[in-house]
Structure formats: structure tokens, C-alpha cells
Backbone as numpy.savetxt, mean C-alpha at the origin, in Angstrom:
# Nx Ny Nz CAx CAy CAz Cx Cy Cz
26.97 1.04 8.00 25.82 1.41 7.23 26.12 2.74 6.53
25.87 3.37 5.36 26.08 3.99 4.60 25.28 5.41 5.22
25.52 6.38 4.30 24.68 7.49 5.15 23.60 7.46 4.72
23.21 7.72 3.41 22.36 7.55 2.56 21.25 6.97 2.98
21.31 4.99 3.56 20.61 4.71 3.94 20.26 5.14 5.09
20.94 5.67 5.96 20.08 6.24 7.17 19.48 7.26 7.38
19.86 8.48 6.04 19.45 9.40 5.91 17.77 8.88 5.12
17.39 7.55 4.05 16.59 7.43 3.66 15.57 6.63 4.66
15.84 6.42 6.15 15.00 6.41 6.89 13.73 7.04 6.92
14.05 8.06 7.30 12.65 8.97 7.97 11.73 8.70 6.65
12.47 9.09 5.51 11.84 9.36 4.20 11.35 8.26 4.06
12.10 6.88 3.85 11.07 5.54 3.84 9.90 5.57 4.86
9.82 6.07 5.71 9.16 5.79 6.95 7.44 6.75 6.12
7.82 7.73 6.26 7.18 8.77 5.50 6.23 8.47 4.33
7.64 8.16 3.50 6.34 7.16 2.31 5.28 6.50 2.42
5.73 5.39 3.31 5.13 4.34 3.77 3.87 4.65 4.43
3.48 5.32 5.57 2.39 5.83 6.03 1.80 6.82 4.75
2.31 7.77 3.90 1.53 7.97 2.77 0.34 6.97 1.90
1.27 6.04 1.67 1.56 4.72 0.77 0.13 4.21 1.40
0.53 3.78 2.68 -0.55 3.11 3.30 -2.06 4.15 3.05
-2.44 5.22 3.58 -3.38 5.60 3.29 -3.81 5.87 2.07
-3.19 6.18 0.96 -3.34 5.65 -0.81 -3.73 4.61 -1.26
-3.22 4.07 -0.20 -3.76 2.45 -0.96 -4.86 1.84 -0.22
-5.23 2.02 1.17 -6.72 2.61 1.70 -7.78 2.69 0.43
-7.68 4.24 0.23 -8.61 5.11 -0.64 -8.69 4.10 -2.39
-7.46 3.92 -2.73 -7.81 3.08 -3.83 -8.20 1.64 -3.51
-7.87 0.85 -2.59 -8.94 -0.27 -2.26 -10.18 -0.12 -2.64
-10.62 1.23 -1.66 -12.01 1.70 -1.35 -12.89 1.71 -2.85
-11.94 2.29 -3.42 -12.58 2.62 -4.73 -12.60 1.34 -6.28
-11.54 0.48 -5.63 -11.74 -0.74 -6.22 -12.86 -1.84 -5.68
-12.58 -2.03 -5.11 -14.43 -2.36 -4.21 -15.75 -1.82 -4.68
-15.57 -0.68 -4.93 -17.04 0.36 -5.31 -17.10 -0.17 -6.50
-15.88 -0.44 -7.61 -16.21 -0.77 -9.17 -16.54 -2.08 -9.55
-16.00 -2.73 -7.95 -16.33 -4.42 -8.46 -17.91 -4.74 -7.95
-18.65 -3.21 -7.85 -19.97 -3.81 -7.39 -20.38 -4.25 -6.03
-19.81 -3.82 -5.17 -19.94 -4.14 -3.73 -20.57 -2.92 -3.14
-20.84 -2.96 -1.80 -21.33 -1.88 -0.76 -20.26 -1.33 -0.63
-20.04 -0.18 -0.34 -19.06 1.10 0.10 -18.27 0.45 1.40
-18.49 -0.34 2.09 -17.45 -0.69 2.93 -17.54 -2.35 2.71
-16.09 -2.70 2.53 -15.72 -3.99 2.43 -16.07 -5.00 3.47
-16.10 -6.00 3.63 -16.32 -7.22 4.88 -15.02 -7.37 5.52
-14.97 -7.72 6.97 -13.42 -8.33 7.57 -14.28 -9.60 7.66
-12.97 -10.49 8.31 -13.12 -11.81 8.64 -14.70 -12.04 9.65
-14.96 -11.05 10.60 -15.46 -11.18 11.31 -17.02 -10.37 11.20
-17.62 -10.23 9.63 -18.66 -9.87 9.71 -19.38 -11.39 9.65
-20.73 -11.64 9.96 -20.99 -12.27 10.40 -22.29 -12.82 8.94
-22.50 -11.62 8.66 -23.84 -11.17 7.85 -22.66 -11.60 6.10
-21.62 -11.64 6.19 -21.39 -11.34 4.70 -20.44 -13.07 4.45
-20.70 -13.31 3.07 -20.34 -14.81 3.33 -18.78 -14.99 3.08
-18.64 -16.30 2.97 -17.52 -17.14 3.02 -16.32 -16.12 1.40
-17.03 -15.81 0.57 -16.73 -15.93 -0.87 -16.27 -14.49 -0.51
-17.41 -13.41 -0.33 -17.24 -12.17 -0.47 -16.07 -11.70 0.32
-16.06 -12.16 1.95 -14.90 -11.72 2.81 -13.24 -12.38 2.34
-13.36 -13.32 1.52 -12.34 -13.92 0.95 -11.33 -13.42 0.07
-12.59 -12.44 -0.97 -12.48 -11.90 -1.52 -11.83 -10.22 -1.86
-12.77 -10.06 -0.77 -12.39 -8.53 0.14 -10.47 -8.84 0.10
-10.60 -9.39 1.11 -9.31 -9.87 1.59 -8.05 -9.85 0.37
-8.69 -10.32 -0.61 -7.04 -10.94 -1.60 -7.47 -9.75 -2.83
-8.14 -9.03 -2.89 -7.83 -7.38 -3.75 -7.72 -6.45 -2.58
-7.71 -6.50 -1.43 -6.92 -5.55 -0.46 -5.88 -5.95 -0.74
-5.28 -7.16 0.21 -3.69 -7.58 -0.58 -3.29 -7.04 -1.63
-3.39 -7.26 -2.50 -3.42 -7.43 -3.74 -3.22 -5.48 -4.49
-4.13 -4.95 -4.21 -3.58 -3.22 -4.14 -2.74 -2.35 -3.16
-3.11 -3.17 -2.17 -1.54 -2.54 -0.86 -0.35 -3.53 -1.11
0.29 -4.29 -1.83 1.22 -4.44 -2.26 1.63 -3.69 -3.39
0.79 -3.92 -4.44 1.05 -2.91 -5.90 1.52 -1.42 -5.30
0.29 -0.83 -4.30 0.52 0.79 -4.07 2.18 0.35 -3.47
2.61 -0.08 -2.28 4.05 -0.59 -2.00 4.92 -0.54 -2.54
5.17 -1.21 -3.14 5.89 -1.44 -4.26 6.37 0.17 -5.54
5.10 0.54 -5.29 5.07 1.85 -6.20 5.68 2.60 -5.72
5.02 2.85 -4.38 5.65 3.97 -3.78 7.53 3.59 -2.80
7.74 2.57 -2.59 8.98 2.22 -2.11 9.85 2.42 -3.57
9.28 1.91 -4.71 10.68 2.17 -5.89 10.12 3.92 -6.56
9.44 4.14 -6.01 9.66 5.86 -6.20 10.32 6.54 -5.59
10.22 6.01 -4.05 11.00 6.78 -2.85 12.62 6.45 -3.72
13.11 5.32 -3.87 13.89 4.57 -4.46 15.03 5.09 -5.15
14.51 5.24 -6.52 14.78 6.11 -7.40 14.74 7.61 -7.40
13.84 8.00 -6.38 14.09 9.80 -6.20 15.39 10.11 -5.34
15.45 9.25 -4.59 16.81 8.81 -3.32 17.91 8.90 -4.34
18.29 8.46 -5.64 19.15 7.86 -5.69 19.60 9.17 -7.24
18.36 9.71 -7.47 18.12 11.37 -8.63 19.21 12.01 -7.25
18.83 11.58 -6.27 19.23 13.56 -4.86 20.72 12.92 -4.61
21.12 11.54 -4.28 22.48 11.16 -3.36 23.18 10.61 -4.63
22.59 9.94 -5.71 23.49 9.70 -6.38 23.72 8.03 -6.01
23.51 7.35 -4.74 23.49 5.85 -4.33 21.60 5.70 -4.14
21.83 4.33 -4.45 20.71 3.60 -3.98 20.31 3.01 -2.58
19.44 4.09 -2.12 19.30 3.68 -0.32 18.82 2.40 0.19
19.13 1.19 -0.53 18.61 0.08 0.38 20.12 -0.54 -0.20
């Protein structure tokens, strides 16, 4: 294994829990614009229907992949501005 990539450990690791709570907060706030209540439905509200929790569900997906994606080919490309290789 290269150094690079093991050196871009921690740092992937890092991102990633960033990443994740970014893409939290912009869920949150994509939800608020599509007209919903301030907190989304899980599978297991009981009170919210078939459509809405479905829904919930596939624009969560749907922005925690995009934020992902963003932030893994940023880590990516900044990795590769500092070592000069591409850490994956």
C-alpha cells in the first residue's frame, strides 16, 4: 500500500464525519423548503403516511450521497494539490 494512501486515512476518516454532519444540516434544510415540519418522518412514525416517510427517505439519500461524493473528491483532489498522487 502506498504511503499516501495511508497517510490519507485519518484525513478520509475526518472528512467523512464532517461530511456526514453537513449533510445532516442540509437535509434539514431541504425538508424545510419542500414544505414539511422541521423534523422529517423515519420508517417508524406511526402518525405520518406511507408517501411522506418514503419520501423523507429518498431526498435524505439522495443529499448524503451528493454531500459524499463532494466532500470525498475534495478530500481527493486536495490529497493529490499536497502529495502529488491520488490517495485511493
Amino acid at each position: 500500500m502506498k504511503v499516501s494512501k495511508i497517510a490519507y486515512k485519518p484525513v478520509g476518516l475526518a472528512l467523512g464525519m464532517a461530511g456526514g454532519m453537513l449533510a445532516g444540516t442540509a437535509f434539514k434544510q431541504v425538508w424545510k423548503r419542500l414544505g414539511h415540519d422541521d423534523d422529517a418522518p423515519d420508517a417508524l412514525d406511526e402518525d405520518r403516511s406511507w408517501r411522506e416517510v418514503l419520501l423523507a427517505a429518498a431526498c435524505q439519500g439522495a443529499v448524503f450521497s451528493v454531500v459524499k461524493a463532494a466532500v470525498d473528491r475534495s478530500g481527493a483532489v486536495a490529497a493529490r494539490r499536497v502529495t502529488g498522487t491520488w490517495p485511493a
